[in-house]
N, CA, C and O of each residue as an XYZ file, in Angstrom:
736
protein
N      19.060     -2.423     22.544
C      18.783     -3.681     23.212
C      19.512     -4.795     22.495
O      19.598     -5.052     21.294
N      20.015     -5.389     23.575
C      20.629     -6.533     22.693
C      19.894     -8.465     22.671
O      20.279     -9.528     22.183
N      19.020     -8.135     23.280
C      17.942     -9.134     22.993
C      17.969    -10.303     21.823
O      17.987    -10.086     20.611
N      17.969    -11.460     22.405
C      17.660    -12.482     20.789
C      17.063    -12.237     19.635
O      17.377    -12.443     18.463
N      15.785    -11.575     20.369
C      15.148    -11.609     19.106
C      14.917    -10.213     18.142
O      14.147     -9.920     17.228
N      16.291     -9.356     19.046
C      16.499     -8.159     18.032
C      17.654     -8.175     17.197
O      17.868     -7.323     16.335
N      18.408     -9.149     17.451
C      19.291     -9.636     16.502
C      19.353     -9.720     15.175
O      18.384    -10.191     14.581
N      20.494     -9.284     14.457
C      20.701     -8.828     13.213
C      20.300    -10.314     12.099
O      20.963    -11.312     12.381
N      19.867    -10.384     11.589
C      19.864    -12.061     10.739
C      20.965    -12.228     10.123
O      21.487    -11.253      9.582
N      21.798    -13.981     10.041
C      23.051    -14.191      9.847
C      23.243    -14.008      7.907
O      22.495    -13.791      6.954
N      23.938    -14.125      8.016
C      24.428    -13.554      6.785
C      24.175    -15.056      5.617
O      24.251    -14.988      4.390
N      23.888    -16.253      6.384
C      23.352    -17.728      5.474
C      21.759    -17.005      5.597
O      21.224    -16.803      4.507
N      20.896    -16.567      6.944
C      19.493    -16.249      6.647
C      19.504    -15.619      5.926
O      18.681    -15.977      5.083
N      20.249    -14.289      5.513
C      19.888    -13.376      4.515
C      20.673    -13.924      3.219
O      20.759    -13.033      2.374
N      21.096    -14.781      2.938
C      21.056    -15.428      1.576
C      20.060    -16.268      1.795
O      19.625    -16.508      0.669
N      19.425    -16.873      2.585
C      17.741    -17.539      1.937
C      17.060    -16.814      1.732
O      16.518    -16.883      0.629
N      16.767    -15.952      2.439
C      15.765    -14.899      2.137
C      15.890    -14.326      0.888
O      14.846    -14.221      0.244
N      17.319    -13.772      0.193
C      17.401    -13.293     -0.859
C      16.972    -14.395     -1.960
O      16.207    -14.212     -2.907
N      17.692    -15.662     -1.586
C      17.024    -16.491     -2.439
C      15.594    -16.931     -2.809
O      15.178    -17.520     -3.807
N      14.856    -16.392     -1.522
C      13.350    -16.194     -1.598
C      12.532    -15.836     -2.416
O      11.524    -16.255     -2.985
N      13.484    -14.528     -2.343
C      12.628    -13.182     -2.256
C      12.475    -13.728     -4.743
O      11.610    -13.833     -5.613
N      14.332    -13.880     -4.545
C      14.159    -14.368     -6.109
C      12.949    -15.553     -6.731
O      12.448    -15.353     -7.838
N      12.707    -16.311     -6.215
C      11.937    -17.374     -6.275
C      10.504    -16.779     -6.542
O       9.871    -16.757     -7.597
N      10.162    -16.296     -5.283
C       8.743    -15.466     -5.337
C       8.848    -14.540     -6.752
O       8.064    -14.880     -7.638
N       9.684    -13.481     -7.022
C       9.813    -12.233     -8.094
C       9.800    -12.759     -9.166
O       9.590    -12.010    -10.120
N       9.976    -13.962     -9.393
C      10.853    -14.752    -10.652
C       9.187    -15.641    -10.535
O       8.453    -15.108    -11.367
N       8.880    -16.102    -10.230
C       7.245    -16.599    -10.872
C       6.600    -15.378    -10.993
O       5.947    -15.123    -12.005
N       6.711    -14.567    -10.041
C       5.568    -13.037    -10.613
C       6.258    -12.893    -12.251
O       5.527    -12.760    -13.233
N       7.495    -12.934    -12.330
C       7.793    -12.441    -13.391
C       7.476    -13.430    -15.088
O       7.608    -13.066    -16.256
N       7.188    -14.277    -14.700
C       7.246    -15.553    -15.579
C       5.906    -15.636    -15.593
O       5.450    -16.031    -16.666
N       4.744    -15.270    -14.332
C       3.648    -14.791    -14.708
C       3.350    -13.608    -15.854
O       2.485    -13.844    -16.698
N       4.026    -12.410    -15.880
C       3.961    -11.544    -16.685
C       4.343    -11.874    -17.897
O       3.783    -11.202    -18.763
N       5.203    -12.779    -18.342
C       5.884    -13.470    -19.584
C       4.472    -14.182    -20.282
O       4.048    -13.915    -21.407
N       4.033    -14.882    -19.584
C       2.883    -15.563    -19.650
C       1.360    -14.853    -20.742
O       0.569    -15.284    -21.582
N       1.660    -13.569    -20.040
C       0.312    -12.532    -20.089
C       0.525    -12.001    -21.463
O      -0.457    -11.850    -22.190
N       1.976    -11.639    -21.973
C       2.831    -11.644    -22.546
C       2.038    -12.924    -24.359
O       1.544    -12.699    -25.463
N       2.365    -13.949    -23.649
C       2.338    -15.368    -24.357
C       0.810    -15.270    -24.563
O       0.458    -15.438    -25.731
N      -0.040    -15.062    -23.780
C      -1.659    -15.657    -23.860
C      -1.882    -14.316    -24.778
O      -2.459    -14.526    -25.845
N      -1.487    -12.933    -24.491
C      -2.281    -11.900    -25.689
C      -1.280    -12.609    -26.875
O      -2.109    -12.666    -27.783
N      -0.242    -13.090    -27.356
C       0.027    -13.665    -28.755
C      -0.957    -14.498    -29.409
O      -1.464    -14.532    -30.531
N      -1.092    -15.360    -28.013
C      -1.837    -16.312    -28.594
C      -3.617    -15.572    -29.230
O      -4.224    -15.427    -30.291
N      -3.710    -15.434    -28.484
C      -5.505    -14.500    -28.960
C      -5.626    -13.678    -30.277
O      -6.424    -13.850    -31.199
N      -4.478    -12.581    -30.123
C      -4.264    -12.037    -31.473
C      -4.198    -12.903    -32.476
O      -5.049    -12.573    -33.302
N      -3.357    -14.265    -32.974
C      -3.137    -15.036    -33.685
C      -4.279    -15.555    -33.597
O      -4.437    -15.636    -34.815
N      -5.422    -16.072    -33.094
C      -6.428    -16.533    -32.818
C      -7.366    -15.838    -33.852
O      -8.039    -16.395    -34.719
N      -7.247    -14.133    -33.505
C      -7.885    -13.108    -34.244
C      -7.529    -13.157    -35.655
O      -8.356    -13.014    -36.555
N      -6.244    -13.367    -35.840
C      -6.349    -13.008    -37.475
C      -6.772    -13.981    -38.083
O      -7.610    -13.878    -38.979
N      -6.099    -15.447    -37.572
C      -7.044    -16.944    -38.065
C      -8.478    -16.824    -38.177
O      -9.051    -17.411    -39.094
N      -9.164    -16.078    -37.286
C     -10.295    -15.691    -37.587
C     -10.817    -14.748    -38.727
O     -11.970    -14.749    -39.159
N      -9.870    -14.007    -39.112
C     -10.850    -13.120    -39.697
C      -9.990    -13.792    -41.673
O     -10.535    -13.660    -42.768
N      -8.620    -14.432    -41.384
C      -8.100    -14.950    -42.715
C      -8.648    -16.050    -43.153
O      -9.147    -16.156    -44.273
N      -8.577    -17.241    -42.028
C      -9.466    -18.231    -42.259
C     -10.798    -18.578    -41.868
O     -11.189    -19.746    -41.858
N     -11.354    -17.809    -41.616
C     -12.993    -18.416    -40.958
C     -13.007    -19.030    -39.963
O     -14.158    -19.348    -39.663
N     -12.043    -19.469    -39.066
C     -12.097    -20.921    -38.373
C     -10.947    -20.650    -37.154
O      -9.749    -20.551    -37.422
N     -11.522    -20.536    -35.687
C     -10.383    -20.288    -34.805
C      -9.077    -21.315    -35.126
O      -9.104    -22.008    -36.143
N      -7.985    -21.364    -34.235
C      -7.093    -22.233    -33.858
C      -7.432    -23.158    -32.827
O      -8.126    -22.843    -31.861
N      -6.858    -24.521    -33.052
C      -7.253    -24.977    -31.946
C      -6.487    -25.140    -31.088
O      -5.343    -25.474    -31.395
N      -6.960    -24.906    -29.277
C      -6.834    -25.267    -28.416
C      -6.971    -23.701    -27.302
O      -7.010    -23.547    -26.081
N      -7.011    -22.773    -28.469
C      -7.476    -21.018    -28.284
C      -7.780    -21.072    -26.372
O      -7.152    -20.768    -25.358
N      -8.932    -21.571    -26.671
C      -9.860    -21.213    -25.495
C      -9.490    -21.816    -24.249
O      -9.266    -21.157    -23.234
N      -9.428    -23.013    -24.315
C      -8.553    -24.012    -22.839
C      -7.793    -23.457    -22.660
O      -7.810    -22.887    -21.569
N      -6.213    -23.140    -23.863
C      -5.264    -22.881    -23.521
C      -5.017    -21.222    -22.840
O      -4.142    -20.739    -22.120
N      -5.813    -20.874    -23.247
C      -6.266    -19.475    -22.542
C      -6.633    -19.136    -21.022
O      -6.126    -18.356    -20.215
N      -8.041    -20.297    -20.920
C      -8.420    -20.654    -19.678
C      -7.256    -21.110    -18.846
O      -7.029    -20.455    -17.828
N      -6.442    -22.193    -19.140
C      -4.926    -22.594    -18.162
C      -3.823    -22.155    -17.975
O      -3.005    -22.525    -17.133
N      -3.673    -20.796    -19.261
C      -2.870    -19.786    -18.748
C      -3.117    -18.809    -17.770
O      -2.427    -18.642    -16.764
N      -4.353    -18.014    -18.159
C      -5.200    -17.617    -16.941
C      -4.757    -17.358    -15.441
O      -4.211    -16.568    -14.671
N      -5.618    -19.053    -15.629
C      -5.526    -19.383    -13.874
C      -4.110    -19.112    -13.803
O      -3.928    -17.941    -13.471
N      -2.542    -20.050    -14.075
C      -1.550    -19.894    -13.900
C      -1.065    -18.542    -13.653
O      -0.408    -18.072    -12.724
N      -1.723    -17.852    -15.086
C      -0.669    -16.221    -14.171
C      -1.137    -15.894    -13.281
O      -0.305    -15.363    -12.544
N      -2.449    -15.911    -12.733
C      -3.030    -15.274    -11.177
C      -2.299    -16.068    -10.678
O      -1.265    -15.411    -10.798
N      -1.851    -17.369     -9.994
C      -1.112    -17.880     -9.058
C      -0.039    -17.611     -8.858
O       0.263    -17.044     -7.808
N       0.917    -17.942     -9.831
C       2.149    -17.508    -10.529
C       2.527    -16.209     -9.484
O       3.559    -16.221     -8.813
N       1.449    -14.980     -9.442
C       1.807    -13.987     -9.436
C       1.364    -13.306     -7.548
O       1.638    -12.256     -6.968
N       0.605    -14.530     -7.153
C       0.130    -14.538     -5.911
C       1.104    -14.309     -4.976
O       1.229    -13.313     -4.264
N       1.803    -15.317     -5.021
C       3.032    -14.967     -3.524
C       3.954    -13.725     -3.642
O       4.481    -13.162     -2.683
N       4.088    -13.343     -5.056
C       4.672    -11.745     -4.903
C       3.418    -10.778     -4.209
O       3.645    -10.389     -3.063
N       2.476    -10.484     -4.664
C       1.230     -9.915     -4.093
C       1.281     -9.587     -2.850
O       1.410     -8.548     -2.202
N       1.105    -11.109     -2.573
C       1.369    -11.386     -0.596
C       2.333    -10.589     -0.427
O       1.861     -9.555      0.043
N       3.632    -10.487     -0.576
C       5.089    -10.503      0.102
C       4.923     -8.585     -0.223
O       5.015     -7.761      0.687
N       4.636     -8.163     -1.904
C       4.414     -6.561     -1.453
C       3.438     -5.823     -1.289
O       3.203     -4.744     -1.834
N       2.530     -6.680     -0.134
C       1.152     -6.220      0.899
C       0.598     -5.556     -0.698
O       0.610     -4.325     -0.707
N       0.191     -6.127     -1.836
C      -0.757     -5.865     -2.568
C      -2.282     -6.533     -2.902
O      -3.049     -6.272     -3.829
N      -2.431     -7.581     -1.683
C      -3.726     -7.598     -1.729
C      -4.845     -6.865     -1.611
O      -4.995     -6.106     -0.654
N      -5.929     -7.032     -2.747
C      -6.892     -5.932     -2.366
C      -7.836     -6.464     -0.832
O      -8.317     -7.546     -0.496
N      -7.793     -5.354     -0.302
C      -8.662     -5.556      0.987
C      -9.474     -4.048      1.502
O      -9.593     -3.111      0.713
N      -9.891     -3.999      2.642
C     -10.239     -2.725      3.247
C      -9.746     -2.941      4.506
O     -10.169     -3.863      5.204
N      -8.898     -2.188      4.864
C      -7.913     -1.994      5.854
C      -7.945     -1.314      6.120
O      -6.798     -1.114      6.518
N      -8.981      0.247      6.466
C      -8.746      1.174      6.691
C      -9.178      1.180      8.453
O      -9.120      2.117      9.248
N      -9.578     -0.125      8.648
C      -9.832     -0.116     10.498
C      -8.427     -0.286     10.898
O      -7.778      0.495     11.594
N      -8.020     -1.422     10.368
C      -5.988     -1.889     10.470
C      -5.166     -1.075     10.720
O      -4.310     -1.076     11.605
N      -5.475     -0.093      9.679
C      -4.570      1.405      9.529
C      -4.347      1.749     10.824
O      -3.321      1.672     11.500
N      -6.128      2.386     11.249
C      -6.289      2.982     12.317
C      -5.408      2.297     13.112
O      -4.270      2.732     13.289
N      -5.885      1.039     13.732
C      -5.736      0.364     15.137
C      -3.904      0.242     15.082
O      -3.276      0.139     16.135
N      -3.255      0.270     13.831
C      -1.886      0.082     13.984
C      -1.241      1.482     14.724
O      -0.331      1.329     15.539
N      -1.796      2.985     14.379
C      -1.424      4.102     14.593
C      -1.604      4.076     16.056
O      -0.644      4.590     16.630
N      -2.528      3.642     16.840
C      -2.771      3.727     18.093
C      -2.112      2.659     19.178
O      -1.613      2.803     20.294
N      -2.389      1.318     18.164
C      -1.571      0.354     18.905
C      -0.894     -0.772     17.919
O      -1.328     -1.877     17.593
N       0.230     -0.153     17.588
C       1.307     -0.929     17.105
C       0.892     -2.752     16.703
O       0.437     -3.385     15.750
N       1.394     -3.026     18.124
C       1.082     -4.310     18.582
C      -0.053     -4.869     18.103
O      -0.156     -5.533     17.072
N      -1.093     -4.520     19.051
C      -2.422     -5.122     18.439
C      -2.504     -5.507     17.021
O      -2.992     -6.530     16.542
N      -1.787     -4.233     16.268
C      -2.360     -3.956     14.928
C      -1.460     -5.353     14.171
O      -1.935     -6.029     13.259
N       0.015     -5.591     14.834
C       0.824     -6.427     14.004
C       0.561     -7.930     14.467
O       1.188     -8.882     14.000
N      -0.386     -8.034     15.388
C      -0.992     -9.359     16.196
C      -1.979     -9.769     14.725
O      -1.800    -10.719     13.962
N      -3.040     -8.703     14.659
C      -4.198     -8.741     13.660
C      -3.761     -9.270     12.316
O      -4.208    -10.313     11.837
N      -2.671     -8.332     11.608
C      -2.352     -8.475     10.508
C      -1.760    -10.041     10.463
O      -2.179    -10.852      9.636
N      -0.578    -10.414     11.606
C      -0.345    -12.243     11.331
C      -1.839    -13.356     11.388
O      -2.202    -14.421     10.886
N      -2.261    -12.509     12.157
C      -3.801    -13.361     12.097
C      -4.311    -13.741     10.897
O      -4.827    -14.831     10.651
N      -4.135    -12.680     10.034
C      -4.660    -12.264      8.389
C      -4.228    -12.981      8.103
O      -5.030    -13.844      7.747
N      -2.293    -13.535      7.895
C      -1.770    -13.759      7.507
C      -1.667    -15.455      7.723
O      -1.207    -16.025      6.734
N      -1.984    -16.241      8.738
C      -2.171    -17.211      9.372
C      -3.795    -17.836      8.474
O      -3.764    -18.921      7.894
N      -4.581    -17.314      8.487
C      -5.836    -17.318      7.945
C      -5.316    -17.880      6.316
O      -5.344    -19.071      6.006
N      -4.890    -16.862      5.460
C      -4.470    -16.512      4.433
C      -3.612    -17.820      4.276
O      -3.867    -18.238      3.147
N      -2.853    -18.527      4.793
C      -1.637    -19.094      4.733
C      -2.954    -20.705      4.694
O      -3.201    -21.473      3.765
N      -3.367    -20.671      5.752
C      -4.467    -21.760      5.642
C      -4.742    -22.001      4.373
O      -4.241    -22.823      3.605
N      -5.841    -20.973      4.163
C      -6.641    -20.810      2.572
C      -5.839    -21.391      1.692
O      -6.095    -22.578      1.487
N      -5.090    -21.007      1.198
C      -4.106    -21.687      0.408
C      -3.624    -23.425      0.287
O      -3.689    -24.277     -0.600
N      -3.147    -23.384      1.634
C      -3.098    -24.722      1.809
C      -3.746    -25.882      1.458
O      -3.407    -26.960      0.970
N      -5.273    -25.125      2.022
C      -6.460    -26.112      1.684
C      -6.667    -26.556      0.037
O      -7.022    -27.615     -0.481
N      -6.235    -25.110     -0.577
C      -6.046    -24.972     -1.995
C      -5.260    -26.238     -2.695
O      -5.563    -27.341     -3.150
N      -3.924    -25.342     -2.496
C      -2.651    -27.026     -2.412
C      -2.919    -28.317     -2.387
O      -2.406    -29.257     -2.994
N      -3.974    -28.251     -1.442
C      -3.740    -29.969     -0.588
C      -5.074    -30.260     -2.272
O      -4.909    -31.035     -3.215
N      -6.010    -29.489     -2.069
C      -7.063    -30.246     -3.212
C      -6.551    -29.738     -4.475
O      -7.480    -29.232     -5.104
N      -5.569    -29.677     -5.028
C      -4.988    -29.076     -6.371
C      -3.818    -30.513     -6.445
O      -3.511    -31.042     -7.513
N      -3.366    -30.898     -5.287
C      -2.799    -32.422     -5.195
C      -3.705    -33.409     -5.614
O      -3.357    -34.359     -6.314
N      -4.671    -33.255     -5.280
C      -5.778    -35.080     -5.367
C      -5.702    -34.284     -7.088
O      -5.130    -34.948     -7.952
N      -6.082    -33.383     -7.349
C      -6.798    -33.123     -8.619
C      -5.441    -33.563     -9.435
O      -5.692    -34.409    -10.293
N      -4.057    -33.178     -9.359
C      -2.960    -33.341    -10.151
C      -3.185    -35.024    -10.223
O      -3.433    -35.404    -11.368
N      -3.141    -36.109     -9.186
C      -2.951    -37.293     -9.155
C      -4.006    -37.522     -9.820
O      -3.628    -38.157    -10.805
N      -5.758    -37.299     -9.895
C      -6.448    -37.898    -11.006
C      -5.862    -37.652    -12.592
O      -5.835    -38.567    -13.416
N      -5.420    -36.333    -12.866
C      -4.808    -35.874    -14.087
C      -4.319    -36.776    -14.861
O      -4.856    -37.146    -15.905
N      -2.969    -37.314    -14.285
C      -1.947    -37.785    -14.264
C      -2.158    -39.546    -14.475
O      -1.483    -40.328    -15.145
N      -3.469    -39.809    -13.546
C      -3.851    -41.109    -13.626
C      -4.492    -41.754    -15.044
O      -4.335    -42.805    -15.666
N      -5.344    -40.472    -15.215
C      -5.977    -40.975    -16.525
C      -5.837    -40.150    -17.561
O      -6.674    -39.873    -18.420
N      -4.384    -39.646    -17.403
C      -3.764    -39.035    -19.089
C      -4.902    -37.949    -19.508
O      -5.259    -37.748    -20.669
N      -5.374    -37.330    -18.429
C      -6.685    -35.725    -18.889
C      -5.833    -35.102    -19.986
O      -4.605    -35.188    -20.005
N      -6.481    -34.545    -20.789
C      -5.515    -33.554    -22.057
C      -6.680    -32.478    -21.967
O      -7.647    -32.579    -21.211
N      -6.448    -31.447    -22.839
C      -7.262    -30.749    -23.567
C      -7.085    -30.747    -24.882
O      -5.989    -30.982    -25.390
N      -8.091    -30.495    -25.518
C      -8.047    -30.289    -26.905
C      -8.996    -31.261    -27.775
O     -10.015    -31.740    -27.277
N      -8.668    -31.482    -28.890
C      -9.459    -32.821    -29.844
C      -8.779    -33.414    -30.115
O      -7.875    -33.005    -30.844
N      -8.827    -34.664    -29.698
C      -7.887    -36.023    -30.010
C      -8.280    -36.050    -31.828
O      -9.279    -36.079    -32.547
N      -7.145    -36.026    -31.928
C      -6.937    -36.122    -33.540
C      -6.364    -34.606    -34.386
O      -5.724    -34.558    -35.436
N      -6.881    -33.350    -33.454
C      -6.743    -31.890    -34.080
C      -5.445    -31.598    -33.102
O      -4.325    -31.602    -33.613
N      -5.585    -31.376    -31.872
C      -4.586    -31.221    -31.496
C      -4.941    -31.014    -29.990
O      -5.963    -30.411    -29.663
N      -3.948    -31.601    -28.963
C      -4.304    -31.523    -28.011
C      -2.947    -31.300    -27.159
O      -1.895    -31.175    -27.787
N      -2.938    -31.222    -25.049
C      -2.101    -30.556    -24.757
C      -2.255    -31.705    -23.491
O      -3.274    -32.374    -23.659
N      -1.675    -31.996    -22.568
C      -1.923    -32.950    -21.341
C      -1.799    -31.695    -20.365
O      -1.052    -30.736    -20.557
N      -2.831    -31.902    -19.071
C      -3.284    -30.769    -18.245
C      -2.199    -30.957    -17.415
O      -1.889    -29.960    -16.763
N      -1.357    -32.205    -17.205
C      -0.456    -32.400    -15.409
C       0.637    -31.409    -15.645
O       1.243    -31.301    -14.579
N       1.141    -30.673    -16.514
C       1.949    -29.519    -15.783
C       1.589    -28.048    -15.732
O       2.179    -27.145    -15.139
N       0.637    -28.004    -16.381
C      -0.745    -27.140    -15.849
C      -0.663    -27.040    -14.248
O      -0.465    -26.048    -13.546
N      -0.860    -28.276    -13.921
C      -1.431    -28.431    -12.766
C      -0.468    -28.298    -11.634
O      -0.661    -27.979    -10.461
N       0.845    -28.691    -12.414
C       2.079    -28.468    -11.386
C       2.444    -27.646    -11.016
O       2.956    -27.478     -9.909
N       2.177    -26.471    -12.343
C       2.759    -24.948    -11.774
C       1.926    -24.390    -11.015
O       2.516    -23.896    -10.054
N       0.200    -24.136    -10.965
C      -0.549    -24.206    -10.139
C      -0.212    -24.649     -8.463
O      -0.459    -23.793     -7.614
N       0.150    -25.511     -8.177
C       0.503    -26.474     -6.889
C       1.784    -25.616     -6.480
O       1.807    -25.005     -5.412
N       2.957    -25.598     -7.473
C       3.442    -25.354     -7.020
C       3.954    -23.977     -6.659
O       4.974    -23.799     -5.993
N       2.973    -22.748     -7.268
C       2.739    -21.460     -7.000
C       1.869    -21.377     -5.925
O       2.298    -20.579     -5.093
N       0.552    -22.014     -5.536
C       0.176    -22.060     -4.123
C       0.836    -22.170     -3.055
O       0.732    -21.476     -2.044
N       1.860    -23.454     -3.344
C       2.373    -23.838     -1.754
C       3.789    -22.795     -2.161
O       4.340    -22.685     -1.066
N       4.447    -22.167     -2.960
C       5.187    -20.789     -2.561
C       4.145    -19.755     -1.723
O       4.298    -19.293     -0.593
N       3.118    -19.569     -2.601
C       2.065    -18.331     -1.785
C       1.835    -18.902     -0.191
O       2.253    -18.087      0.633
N       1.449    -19.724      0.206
C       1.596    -20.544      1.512
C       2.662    -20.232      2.279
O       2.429    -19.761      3.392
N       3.840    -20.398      1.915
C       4.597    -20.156      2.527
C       5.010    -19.014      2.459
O       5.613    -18.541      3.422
N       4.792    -18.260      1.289
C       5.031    -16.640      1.697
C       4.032    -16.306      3.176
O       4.615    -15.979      4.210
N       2.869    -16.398      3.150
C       2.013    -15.738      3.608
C       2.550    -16.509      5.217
O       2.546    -15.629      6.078
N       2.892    -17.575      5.665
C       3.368    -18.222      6.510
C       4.474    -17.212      7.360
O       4.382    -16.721      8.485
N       5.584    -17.116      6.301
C       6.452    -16.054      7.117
C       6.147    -15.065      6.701
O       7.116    -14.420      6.303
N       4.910    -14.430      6.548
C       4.456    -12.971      6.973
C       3.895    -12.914      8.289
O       3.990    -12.072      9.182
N       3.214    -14.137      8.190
C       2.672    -14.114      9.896
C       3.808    -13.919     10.778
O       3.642    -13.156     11.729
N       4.630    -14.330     10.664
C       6.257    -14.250     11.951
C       6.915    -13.426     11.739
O       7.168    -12.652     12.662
N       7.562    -13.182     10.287
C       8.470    -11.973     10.732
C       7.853    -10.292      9.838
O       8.605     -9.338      9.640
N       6.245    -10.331      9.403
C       5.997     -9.434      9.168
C       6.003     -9.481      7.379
O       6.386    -10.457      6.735
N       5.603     -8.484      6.916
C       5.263     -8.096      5.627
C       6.595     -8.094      4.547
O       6.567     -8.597      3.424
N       7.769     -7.400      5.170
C       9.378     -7.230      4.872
C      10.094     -8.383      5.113
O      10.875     -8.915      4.325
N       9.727     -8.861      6.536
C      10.965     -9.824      6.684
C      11.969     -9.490      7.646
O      12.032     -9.100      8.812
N      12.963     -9.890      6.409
C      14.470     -9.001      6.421
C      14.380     -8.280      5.356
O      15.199     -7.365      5.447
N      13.728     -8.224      4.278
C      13.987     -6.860      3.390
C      14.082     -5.510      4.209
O      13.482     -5.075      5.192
N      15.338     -4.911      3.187
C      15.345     -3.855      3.478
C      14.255     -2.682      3.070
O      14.345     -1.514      3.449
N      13.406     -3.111      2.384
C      12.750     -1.998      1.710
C      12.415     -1.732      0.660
O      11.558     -0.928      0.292
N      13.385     -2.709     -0.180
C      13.389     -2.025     -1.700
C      12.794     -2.491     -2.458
O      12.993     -2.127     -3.617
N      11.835     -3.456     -2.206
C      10.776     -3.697     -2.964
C       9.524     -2.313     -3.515
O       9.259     -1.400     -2.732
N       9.021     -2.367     -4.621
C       8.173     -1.256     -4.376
C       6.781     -1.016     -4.014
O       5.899     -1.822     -3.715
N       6.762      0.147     -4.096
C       5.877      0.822     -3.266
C       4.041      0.954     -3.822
O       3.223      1.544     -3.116
């Protein structure tokens, strides 16, 4: 069929997409760097503990705001290689029997999903602008402390990637234009 919308994608779409696909892989991956960074930090935490009596400071926040970050960080890859946990085993079914239906349902998911987020985004914005307004830090003024607003940026701005991953899953599906080689 030679139909519009079975048309091959132009060779500028499939350099965005590739450029996408990097964008999305490349915070999952900088999430893992992260995970990486926060067990240094804890271990070092541990031996300060057991050499000096007395944690490090900023241990625990800075722990807590890495945290959150790598789950986000690592969200829109998730989305993009259908690794959310769910129960899908009705989905399964209804896709084997009816295709369609089943790929109607799943953008639905995906439309839903794309929302959620958003809503996320939009109140992770007001929260960045109070941040930012009144100089929030963590830590002890005087011991040592850290300012939360790019905390908050990478947050924001790993949602509204996950957003928009989950956005064009609703339209052109789970792949895309990938060929595949993402894994399994």
């Amino acid at each position: 069929m030679n139909g519009a919308g079975n048309a091959a994608p132009s060779g500028a779409s499939r350099r965005l997409f590739k450029a996408w696909t990097w964008l999305v892989d490349g915070m999952a991956a900088l999430g893992t760097i992260l995970i990486g960074v926060l067990m240094l930090v804890i271990c070092a935490d541990v031996v300060a503990r057991n050499l000096m009596g007395s944690s490090l400071p900023l241990v625990s926040e800075l722990g807590a705001l890495l945290l959150v970050m790598i789950v986000y960080l690592q969200l829109a890859t998730t989305l993009r290689h259908d690794r959310m946990p769910r129960s899908d085993f009705l989905l399964i079914a209804l896709e084997r029997n009816s295709p369609l239906r089943g790929r109607i349902i799943r953008s639905l998911f995906d439309i839903v999903t794309a929302l959620s987020l958003g809503v996320i985004a939009w109140s992770t914005l007001g929260i960045l602008g109070k941040d930012l307004s009144s100089d929030a830090f963590i830590g002890v003024t005087g011991v040592a402390t850290l300012p939360i607003w790019p905390f908050r940026v990478a947050i924001l701005v790993a949602m509204t990637v996950a957003c928009v991953q989950a956005l064009l899953q609703a339209v052109t599906g789970p792949d895309g234009h990938d060929s595949g080689e993402h894994a399994v």
